[in-house]
DRENKE-712860 format. One record per atom (N, C-alpha, C): residue in three letters; atom name; x, y, z. Coordinates in steps of 0.001 Angstrom, whole numbers, plus 524288, in hexadecimal, padded with zeros to 5 digits. Layout:
// DRENKE-712860
residu;atome;px;py;pz
ALA;CA;X;Y;Z
...
//
This chain:
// DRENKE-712860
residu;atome;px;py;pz
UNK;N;76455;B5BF2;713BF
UNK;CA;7607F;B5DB0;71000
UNK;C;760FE;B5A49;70B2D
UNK;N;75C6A;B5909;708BA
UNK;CA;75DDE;B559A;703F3
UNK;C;759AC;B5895;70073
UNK;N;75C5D;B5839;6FB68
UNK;CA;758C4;B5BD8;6F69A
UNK;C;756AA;B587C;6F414
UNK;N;751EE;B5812;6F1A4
UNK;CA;74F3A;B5462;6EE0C
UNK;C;75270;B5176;6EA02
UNK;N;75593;B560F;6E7B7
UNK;CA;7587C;B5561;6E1E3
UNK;C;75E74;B5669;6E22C
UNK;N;761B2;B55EA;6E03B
UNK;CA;76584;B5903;6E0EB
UNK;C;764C3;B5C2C;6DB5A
UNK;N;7695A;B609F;6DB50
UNK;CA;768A5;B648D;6D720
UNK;C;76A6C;B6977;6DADE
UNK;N;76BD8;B6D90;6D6E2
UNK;CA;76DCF;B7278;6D8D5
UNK;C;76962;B772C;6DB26
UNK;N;76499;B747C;6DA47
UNK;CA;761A9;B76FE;6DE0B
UNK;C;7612B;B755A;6E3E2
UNK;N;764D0;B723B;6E63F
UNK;CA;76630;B72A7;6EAC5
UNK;C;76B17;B74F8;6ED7B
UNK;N;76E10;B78BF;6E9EA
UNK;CA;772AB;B7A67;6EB23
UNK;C;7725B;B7EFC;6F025
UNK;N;76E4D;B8297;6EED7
UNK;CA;76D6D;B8622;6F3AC
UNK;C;76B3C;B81F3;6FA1D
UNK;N;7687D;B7F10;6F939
UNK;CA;768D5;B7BC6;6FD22
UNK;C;76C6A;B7909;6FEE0
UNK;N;76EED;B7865;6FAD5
UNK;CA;77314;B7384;6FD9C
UNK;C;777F3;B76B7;6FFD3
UNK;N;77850;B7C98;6FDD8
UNK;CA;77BFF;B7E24;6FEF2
UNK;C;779DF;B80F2;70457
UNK;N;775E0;B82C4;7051B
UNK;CA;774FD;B837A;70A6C
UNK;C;77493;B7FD8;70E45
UNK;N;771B5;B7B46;70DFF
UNK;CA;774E3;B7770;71251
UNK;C;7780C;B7537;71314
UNK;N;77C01;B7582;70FFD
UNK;CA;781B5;B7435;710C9
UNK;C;78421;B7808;713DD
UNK;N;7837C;B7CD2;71473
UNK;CA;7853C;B82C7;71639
UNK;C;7825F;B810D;71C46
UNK;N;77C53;B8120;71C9F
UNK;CA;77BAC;B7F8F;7228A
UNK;C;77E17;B7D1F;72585
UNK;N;77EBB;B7744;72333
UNK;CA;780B0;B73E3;725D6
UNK;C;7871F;B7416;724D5
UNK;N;789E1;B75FB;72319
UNK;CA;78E82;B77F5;72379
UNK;C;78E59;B7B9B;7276A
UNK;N;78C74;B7F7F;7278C
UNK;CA;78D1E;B831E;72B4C
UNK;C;78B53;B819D;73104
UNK;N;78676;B7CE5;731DF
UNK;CA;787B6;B79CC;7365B
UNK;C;789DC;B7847;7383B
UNK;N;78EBF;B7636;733C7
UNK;CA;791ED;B7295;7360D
UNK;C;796F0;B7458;736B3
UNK;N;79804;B7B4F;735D3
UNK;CA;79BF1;B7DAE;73776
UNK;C;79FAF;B7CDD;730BE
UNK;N;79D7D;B7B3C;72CE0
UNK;CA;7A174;B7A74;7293C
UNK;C;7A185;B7E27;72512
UNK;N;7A474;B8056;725B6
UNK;CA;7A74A;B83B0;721F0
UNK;C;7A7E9;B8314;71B07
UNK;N;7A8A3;B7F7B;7186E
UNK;CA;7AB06;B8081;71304
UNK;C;7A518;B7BA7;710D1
UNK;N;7A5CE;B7E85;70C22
UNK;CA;7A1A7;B7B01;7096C
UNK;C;7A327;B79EE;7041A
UNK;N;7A2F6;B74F4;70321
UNK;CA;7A571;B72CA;6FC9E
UNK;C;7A15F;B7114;6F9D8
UNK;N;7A06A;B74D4;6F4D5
UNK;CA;79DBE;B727C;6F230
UNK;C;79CD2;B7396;6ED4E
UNK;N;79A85;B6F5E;6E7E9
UNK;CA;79C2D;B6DDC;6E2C5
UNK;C;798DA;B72A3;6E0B8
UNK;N;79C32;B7400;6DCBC
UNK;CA;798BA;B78D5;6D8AE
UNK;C;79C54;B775B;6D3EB
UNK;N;799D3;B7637;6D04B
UNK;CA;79BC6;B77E2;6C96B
UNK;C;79CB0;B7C77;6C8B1
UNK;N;79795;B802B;6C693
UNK;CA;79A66;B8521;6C58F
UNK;C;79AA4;B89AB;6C997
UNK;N;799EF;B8783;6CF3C
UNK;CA;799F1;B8B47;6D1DF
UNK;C;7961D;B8F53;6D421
UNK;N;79263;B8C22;6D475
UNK;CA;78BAC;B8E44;6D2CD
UNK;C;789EF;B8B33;6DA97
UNK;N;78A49;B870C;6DB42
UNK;CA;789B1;B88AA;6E0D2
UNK;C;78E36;B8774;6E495
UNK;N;791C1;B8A0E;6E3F8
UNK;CA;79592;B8C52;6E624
UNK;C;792CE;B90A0;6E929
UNK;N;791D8;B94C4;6E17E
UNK;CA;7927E;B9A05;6E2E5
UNK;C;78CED;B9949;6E71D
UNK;N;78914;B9540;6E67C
UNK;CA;7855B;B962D;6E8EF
UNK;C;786FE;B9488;6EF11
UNK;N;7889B;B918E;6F0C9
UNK;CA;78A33;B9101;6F5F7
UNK;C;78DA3;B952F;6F8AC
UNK;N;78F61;B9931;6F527
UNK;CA;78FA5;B9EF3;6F836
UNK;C;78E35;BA0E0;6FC63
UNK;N;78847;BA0F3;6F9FA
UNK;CA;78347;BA361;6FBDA
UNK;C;78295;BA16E;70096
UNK;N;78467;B9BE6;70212
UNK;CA;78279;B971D;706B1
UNK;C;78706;B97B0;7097E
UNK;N;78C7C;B957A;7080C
UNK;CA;790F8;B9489;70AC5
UNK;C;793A5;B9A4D;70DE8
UNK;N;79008;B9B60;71175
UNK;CA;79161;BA0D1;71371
UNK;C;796A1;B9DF2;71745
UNK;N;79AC9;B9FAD;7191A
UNK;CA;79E6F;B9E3A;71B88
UNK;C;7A001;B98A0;71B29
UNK;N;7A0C3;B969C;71709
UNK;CA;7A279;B9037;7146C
UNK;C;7A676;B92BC;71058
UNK;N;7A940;B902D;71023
UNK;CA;7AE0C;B8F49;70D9C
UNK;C;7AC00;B8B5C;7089C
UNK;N;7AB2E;B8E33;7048C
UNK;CA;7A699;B8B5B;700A6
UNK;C;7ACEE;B8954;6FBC5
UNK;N;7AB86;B8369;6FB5C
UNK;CA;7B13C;B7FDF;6F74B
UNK;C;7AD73;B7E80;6F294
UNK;N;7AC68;B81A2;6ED48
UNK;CA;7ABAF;B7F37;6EB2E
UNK;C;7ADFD;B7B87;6E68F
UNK;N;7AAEA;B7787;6E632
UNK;CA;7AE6C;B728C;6E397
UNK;C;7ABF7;B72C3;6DCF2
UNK;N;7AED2;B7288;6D9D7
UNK;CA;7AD3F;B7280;6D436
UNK;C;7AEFF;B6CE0;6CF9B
UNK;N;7AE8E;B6D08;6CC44
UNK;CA;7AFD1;B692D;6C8B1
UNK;C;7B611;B6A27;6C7B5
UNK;N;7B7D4;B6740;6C615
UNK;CA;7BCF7;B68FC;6C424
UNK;C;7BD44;B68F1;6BE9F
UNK;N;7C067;B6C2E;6BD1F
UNK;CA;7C250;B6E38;6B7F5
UNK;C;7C2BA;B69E8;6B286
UNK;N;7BFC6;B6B77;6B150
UNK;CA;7BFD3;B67B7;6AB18
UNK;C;7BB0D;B646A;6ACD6
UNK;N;7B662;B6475;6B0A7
UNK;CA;7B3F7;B5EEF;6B122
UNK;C;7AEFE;B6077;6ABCF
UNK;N;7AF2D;B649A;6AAF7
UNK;CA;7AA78;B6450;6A6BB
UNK;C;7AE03;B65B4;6A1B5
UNK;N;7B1B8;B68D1;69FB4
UNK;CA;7B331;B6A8A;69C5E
UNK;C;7BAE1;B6A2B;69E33
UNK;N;7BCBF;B6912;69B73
UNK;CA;7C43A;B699D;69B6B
UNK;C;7C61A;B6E19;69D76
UNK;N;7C910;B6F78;6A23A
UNK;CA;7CA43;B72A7;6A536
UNK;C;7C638;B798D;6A631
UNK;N;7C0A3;B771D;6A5F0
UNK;CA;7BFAD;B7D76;6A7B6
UNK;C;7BC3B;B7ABD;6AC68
UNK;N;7BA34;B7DD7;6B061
UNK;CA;7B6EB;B7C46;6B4CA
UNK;C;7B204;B7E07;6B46E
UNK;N;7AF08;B7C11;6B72B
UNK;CA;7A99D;B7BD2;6B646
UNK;C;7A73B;B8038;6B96E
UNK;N;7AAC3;B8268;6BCD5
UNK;CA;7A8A9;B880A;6C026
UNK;C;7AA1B;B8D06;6BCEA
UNK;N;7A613;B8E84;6BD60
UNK;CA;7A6FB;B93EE;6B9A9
UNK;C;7AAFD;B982E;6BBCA
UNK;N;7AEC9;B99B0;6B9E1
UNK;CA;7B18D;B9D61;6BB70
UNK;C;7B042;BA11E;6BF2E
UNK;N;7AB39;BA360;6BEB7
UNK;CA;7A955;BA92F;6C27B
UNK;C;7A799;BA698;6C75A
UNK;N;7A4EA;BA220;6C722
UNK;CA;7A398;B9DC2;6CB6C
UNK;C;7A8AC;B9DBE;6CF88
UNK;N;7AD19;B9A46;6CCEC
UNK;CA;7B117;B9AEA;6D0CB
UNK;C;7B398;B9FA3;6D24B
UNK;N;7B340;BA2AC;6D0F9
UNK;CA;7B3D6;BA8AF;6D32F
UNK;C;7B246;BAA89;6D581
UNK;N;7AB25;BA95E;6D4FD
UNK;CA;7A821;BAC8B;6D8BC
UNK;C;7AA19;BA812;6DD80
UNK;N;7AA2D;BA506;6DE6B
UNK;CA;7AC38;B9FC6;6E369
UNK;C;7ADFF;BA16F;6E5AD
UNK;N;7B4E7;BA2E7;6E2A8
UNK;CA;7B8DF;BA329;6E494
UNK;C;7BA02;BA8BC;6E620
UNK;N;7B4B8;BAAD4;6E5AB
UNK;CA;7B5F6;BB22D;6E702
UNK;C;7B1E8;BB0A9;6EBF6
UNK;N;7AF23;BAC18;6EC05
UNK;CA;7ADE9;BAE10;6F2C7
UNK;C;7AE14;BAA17;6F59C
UNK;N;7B39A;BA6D4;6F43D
UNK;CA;7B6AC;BA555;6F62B
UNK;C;7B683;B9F7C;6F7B0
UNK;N;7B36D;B9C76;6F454
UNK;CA;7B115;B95BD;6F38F
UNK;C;7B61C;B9445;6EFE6
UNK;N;7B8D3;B9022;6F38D
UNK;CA;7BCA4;B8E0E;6F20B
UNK;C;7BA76;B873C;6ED0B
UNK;N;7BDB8;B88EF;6E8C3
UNK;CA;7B9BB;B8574;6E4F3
UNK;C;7BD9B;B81F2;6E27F
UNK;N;7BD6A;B7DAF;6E35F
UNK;CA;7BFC0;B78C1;6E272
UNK;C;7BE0F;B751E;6DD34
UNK;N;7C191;B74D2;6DA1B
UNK;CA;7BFA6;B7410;6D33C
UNK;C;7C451;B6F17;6D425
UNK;N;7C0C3;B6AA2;6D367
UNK;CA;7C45A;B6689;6D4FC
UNK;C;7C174;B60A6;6D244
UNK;N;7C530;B5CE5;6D15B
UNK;CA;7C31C;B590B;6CFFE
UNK;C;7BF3C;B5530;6D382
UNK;N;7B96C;B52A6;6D13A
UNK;CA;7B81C;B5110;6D67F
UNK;C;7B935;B4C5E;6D6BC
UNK;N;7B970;B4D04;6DC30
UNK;CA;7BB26;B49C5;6E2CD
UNK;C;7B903;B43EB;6E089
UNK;N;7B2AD;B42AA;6DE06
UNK;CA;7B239;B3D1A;6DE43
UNK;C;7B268;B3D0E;6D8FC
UNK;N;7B481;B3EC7;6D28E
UNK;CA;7B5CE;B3CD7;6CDF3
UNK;C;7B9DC;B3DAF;6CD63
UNK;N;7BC06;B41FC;6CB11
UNK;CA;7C134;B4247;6CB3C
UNK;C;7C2A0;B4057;6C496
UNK;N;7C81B;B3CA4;6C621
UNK;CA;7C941;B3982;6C147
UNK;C;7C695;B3624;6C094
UNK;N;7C415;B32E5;6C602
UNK;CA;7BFFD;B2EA3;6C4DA
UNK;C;7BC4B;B2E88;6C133
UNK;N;7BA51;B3334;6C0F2
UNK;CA;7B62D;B33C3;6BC58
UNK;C;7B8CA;B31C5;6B6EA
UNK;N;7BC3E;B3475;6B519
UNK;CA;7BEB7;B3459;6B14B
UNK;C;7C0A8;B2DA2;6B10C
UNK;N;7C4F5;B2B6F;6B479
UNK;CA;7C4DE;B2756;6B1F0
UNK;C;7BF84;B23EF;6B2A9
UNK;N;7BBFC;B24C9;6B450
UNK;CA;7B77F;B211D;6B55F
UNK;C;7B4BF;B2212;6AE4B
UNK;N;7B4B8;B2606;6ACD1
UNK;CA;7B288;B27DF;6A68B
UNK;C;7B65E;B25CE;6A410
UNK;N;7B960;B260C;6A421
UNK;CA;7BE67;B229D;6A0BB
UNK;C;7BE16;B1D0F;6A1A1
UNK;N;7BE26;B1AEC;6A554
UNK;CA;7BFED;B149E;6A51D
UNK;C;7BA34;B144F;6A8F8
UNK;N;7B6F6;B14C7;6AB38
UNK;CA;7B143;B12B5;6AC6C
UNK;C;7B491;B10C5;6B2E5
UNK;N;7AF99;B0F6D;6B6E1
UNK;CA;7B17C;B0CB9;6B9AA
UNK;C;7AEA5;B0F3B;6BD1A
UNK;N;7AF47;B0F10;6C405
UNK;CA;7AECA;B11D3;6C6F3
UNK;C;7B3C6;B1314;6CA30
UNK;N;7B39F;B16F2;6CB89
UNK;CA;7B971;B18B0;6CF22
UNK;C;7B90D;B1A01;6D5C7
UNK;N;7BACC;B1966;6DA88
UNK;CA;7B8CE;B1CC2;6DEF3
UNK;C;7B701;B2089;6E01A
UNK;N;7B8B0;B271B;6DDE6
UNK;CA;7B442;B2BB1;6DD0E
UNK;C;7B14F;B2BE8;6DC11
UNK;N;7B047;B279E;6D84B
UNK;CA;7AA05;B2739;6D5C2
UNK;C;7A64B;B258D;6D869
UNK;N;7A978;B22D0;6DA46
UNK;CA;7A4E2;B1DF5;6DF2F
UNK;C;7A3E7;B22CB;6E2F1
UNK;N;7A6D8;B2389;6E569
UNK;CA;7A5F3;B27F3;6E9D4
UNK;C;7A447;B2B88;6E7D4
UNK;N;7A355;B2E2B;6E426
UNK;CA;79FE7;B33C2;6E139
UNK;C;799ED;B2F61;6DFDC
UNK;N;79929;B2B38;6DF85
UNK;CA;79614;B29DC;6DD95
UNK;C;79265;B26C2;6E367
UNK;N;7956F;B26E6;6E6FE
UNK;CA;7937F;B2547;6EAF2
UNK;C;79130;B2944;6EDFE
UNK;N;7920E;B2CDB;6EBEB
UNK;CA;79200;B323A;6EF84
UNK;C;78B95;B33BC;6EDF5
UNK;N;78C92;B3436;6E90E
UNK;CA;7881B;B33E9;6E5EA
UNK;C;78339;B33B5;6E82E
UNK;N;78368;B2CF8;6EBB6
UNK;CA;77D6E;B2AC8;6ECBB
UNK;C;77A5B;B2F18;6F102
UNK;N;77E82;B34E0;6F33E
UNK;CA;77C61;B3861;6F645
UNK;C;77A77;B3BCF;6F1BB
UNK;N;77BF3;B3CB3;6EF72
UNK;CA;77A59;B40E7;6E9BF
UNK;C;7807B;B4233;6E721
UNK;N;78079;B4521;6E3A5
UNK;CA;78349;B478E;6E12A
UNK;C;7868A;B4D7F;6E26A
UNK;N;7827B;B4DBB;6E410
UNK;CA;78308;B53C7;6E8B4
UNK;C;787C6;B5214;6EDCB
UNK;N;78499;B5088;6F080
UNK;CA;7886E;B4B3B;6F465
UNK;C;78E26;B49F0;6F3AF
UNK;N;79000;B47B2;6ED17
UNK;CA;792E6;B44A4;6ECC6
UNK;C;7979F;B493E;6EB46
UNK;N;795DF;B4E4A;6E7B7
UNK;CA;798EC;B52FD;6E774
UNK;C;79A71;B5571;6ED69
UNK;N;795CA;B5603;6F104
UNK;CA;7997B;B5834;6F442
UNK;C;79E23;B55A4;6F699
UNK;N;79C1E;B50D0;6F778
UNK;CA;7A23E;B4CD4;6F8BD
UNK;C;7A5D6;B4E1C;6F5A7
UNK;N;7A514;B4EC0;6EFB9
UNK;CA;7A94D;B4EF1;6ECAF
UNK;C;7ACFE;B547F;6ED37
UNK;N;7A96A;B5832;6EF0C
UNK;CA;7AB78;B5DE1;6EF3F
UNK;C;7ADA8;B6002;6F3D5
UNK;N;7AC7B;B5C46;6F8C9
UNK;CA;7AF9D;B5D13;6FE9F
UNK;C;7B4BB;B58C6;6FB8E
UNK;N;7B576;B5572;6FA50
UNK;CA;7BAF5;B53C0;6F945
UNK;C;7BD20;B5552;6F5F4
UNK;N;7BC0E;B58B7;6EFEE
UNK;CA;7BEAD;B5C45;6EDB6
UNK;C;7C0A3;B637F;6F09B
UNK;N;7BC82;B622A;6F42F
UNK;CA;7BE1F;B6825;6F541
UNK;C;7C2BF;B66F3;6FB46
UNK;N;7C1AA;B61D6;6FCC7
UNK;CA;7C5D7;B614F;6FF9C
UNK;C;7CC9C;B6009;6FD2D
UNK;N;7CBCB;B5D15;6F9B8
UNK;CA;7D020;B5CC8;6F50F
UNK;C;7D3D9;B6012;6F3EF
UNK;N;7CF1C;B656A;6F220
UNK;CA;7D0EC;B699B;6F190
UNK;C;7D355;B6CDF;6F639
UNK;N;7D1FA;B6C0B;6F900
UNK;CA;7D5EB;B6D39;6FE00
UNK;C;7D2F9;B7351;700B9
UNK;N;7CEC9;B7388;700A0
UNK;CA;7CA7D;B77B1;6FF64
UNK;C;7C79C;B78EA;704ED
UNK;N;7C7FC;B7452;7087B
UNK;CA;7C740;B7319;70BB1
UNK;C;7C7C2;B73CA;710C8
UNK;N;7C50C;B74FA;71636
UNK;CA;7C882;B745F;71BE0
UNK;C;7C905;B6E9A;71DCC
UNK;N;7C4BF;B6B16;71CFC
UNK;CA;7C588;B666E;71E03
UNK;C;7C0D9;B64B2;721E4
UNK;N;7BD09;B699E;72464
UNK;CA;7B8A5;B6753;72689
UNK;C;7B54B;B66FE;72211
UNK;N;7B016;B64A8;72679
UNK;CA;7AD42;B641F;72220
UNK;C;7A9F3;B673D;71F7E
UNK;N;7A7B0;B6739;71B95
UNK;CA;7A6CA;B6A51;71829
UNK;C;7A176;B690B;71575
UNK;N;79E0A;B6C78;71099
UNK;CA;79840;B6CA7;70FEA
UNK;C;79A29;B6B82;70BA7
UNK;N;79836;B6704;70876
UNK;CA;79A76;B666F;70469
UNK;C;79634;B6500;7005B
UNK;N;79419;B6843;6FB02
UNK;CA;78FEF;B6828;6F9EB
UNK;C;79068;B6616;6F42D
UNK;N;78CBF;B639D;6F1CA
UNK;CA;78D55;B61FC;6EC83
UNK;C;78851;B60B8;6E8D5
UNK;N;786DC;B607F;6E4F1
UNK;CA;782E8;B60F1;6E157
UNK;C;782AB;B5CC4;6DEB7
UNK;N;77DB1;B5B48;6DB61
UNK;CA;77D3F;B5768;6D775
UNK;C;77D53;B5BDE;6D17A
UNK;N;7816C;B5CCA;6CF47
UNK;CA;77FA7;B5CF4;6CA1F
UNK;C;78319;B6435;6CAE9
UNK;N;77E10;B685C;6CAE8
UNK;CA;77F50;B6B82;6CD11
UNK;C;77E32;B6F26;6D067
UNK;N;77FFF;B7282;6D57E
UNK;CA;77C00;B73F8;6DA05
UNK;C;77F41;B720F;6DE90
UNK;N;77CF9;B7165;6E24F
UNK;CA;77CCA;B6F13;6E648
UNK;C;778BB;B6B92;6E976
UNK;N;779E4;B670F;6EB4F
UNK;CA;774C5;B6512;6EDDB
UNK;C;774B5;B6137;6F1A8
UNK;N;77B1F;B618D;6F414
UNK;CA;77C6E;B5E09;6F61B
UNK;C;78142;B60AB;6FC27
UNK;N;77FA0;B6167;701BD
UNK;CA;78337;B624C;7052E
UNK;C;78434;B5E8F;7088C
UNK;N;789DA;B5DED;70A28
UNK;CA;78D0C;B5829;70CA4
UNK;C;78F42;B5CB4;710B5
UNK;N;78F7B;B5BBB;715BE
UNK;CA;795B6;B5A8D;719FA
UNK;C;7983F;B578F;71852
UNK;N;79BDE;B59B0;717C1
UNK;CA;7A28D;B5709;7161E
UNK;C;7A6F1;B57E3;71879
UNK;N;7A99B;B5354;71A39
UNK;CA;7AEA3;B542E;71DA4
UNK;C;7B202;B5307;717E5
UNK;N;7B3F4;B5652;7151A
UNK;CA;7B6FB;B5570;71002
UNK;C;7BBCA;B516E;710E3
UNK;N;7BD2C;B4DB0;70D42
UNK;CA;7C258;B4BE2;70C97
UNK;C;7C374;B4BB1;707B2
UNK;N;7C863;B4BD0;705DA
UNK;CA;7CC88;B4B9C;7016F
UNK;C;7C9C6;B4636;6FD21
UNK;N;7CCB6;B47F0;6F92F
UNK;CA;7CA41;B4153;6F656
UNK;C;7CE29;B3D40;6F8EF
UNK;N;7D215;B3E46;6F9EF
UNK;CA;7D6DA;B3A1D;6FC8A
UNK;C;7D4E8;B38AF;700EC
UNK;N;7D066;B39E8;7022F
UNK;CA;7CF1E;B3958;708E3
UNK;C;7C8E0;B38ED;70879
UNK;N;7C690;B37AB;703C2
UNK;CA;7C092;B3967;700F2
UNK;C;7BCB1;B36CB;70690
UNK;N;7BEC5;B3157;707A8
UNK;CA;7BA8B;B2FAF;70B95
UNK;C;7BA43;B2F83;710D9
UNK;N;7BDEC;B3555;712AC
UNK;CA;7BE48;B373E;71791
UNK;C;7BAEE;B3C7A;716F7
UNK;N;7B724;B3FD5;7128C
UNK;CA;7B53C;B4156;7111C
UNK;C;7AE05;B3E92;71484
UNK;N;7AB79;B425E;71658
UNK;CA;7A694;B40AC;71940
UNK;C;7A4A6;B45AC;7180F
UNK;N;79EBF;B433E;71744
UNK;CA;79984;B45DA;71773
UNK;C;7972E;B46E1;71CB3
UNK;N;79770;B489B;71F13
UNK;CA;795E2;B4A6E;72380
UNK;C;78E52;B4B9E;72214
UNK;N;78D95;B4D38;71FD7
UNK;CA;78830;B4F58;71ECC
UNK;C;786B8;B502F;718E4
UNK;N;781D0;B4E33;71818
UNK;CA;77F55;B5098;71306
UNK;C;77BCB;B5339;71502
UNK;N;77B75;B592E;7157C
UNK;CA;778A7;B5CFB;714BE
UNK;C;77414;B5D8B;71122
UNK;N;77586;B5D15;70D15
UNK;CA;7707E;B5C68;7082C
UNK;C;77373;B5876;704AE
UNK;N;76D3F;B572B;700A9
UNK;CA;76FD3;B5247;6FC4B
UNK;C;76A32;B5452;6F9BB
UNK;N;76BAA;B528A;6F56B
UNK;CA;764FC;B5178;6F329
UNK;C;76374;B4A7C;6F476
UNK;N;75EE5;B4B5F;6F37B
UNK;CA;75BED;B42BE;6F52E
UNK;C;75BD6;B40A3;6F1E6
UNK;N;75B4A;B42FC;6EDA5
UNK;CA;75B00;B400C;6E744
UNK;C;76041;B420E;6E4AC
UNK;N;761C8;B3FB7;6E09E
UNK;CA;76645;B3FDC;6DD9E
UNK;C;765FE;B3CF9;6DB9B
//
């Protein structure tokens, strides 16, 4: 499926064909990016028998040690039972940082930026099957791994997850949805 635009008015779509074609394909757990926890809570509603990982910003990325998910957000998650992974991401990292400090380009960048030329949506879910594998969150098949431009959802991948130590044994098996423009 491909959406005109990307944007978070494709999140109920994207999160339902990721759920089809997961559930075609016999796969169980689904990873995917939320800030404050807004379609997480919405992939509830969809991820009926999925083992739902959601992946968040890590701590301090907008403000010095507080997180960007609202407190009642991760509660309501973790009371029905979405395992939620608040972690640094997989393609910036420190790179960002020294790249703003001393300029340059670094390898994460290239590869977050290569990822890119599928969308933005695209390049998060890659980033969020290897943080949520990181995190150890994981069984190790493959998995629905969904991601957004901005905020929302608008983007579903098949993913056979790997580690960042192991990043390009990591395969896309399928793009499910993307948006065409970006």
């Amino acid at each position: 499926m491909y959406f005109d635009a990307p944007g978070k008015e494709n999140t109920l779509a994207t999160l339902q064909q990721g759920y089809a074609r997961g559930q075609a394909l016999g796969i169980t757990e689904v990873v995917l990016a939320t800030t404050s926890g807004e379609t997480a809570l919405t992939a509830l509603g969809v991820f009926t028998g999925f083992q739902i990982i959601a992946v968040t910003y890590h701590c301090g990325f907008n403000a010095p040690f507080q997180s960007m998910m609202p407190p009642e957000n991760r509660e309501r998650l973790e009371a029905a039972g979405v395992r939620i992974v608040q972690a640094t991401h997989a393609l910036s990292g420190i790179e960002r940082s020294v790249a703003k400090k001393h300029s340059g380009v670094y390898p994460a960048l290239i590869i977050a930026d290569a990822l890119k030329l599928f969308g933005q949506g695209t390049k998060v879910a890659v980033e969020v099957a290897v943080m949520a594998a990181d995190a150890g969150v994981l069984t190790g098949g493959d998995i629905v791994a969904i991601g957004g431009s901005s905020r929302g959802a608008d983007a579903a991948l098949i993913v056979a997850p790997a580690h960042q130590n192991n990043f390009f044994d990591l395969k896309v098996r399928e793009v499910v949805c993307k948006p065409r423009k970006f």
